[in-house]
C-alpha positions in Angstrom: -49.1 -18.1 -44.7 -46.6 -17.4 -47.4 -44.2 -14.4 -48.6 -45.9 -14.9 -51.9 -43.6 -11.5 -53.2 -40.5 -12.7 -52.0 -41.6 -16.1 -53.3 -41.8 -15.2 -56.6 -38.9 -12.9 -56.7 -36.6 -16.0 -55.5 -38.4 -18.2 -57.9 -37.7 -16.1 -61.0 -34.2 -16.0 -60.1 -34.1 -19.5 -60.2 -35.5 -20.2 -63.1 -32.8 -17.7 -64.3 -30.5 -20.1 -63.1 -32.1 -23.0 -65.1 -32.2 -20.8 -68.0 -28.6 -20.5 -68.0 -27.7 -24.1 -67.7 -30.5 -25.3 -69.6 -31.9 -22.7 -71.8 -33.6 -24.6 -75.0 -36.0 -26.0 -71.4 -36.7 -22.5 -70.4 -37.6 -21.5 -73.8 -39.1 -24.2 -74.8 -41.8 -23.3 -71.6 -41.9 -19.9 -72.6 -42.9 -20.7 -76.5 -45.5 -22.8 -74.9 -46.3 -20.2 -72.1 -47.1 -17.5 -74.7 -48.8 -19.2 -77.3 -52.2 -18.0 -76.2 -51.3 -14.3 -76.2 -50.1 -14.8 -80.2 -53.9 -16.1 -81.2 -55.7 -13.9 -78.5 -59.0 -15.5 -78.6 -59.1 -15.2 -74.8 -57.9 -11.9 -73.1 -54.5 -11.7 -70.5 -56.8 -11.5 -67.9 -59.0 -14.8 -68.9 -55.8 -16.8 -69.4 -54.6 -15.9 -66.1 -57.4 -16.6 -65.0 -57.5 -19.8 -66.0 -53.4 -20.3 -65.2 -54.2 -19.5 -61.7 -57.2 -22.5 -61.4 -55.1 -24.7 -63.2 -52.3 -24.0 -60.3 -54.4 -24.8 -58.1 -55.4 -28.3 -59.4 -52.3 -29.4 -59.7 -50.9 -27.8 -56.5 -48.2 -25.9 -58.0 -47.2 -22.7 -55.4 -44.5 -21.3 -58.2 -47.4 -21.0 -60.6 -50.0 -19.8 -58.2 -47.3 -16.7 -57.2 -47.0 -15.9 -61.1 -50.5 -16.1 -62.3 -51.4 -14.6 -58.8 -49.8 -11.4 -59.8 -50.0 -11.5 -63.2 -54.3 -11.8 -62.8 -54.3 -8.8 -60.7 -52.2 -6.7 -63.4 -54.5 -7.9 -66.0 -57.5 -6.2 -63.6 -58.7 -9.6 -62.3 -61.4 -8.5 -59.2 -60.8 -10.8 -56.0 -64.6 -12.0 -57.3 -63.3 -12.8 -60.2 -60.3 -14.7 -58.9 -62.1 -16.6 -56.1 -65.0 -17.7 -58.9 -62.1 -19.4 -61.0 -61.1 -20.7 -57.9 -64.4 -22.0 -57.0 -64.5 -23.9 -60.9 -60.6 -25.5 -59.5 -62.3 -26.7 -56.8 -65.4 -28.6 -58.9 -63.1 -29.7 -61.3 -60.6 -31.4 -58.8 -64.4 -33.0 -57.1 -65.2 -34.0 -60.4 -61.8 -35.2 -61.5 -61.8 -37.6 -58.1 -66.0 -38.4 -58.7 -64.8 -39.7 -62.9 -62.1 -41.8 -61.4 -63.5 -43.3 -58.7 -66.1 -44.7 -61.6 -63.0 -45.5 -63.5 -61.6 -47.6 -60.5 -65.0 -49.4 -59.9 -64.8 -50.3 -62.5 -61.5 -51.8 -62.6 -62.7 -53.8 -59.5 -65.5 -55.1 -61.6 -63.0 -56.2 -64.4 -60.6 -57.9 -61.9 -59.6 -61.7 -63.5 
């Protein structure tokens, strides 16, 4: 499908790039980015976890490269990964079953 290494390798470089020209953005993402491993409530490995559905609901191939990797390196199983997947997968059903309800009911409400 993909060279998901060389991917990510190309990627990271790029964001170099951006980091260069813009670097209060790239920072700014990394402050954000690392927040959760300064309180530590959830482990690396959850938090990837949860990165890598999260990448997947919004479609994001950068992120899933990164959190790819990074899950494994944090000992994430292939179980593990594709059960996180499988909650991305309800959650995007469940995000398109709440707003179907929404949109009905903007039908209902049309003047």
């Amino acid at each position: 499908m993909m060279d998901w290494n060389g991917y990510r390798a190309e990627l990271i470089g790029r964001i170099g790039d951006l980091g260069k020209l813009s670097p209060d953005t790239v920072n700014g993402y990394m402050v954000a980015s690392g927040a959760g491993a300064k309180t530590n409530h959830l482990d690396a490995k959850t938090r990837e976890l949860i990165s890598l559905a999260v990448a997947v609901t919004t479609r994001c191939d950068g992120c899933i490269t990164v959190h790819a990797a990074a899950a494994v390196k944090h000992g994430a199983t292939e179980a593990e990964i594709a059960e996180a997947l499988g909650v991305a997968v309800a959650m995007n059903a469940g995000a398109a079953l709440v707003y179907s309800a929404r949109a009905l009911d903007a039908v209902k409400n049309v003047e």
